[in-house]
Residue, then its C-alpha position, 0 to 999 in steps of 0.5 A: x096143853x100140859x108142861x110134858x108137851x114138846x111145844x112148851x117153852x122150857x125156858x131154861x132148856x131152851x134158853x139158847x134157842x130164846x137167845x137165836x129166836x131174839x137175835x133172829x128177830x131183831x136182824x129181820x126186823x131191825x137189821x141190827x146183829x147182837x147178843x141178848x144172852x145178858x138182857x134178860x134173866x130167867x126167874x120165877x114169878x112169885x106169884x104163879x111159882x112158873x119161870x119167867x122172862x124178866x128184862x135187864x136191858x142195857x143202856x144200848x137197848x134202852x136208848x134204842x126205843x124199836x129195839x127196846x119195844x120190840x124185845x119187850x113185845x117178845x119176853x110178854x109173848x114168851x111170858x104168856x105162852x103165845x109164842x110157842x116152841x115150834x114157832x121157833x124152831x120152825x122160824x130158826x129152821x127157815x133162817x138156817x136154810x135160806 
């Protein structure tokens, strides 16, 4: 797949579809409602030259040791291409609708 594909992650077009995709999770997973809009950064790895996920977890996030490994699992995921755009999108279209 090349970066022209609508299934790769543009990640900063689709920074607030990663900000739902999270929150989504979280709720599901954890039963917790939050904003992660200013837990991570988007920015380009030096080495690759691709954008990245990097985390700047807050103190609440840190403390919280499932939310802290869960957000962490996600941003590794996204970072290395595993979780894909329709994987969001179709999990986001589940949620709207149920």
């Amino acid at each position: 797949m090349d970066d022209k594909e609508p299934d790769i992650l543009h990640l900063a077009r689709d920074k607030q579809m990663i900000d739902d995709y999270f929150r989504l999770i979280v709720k599901n997973e954890l039963d917790l409602n939050m904003n992660f809009s200013n837990e991570y950064i988007i920015t380009k790895n030096i080495v690759s030259k691709k954008l990245i996920l990097v985390k700047t977890f807050s103190e609440s996030i840190q403390i919280n040791s499932p939310l802290y490994f869960l957000l962490n699992a996600l941003i590794h995921k996204i970072n290395m291409g595993i979780l894909r755009r329709s994987e969001m999108m179709e999990a986001l279209k589940a949620f709207k609708e149920h």
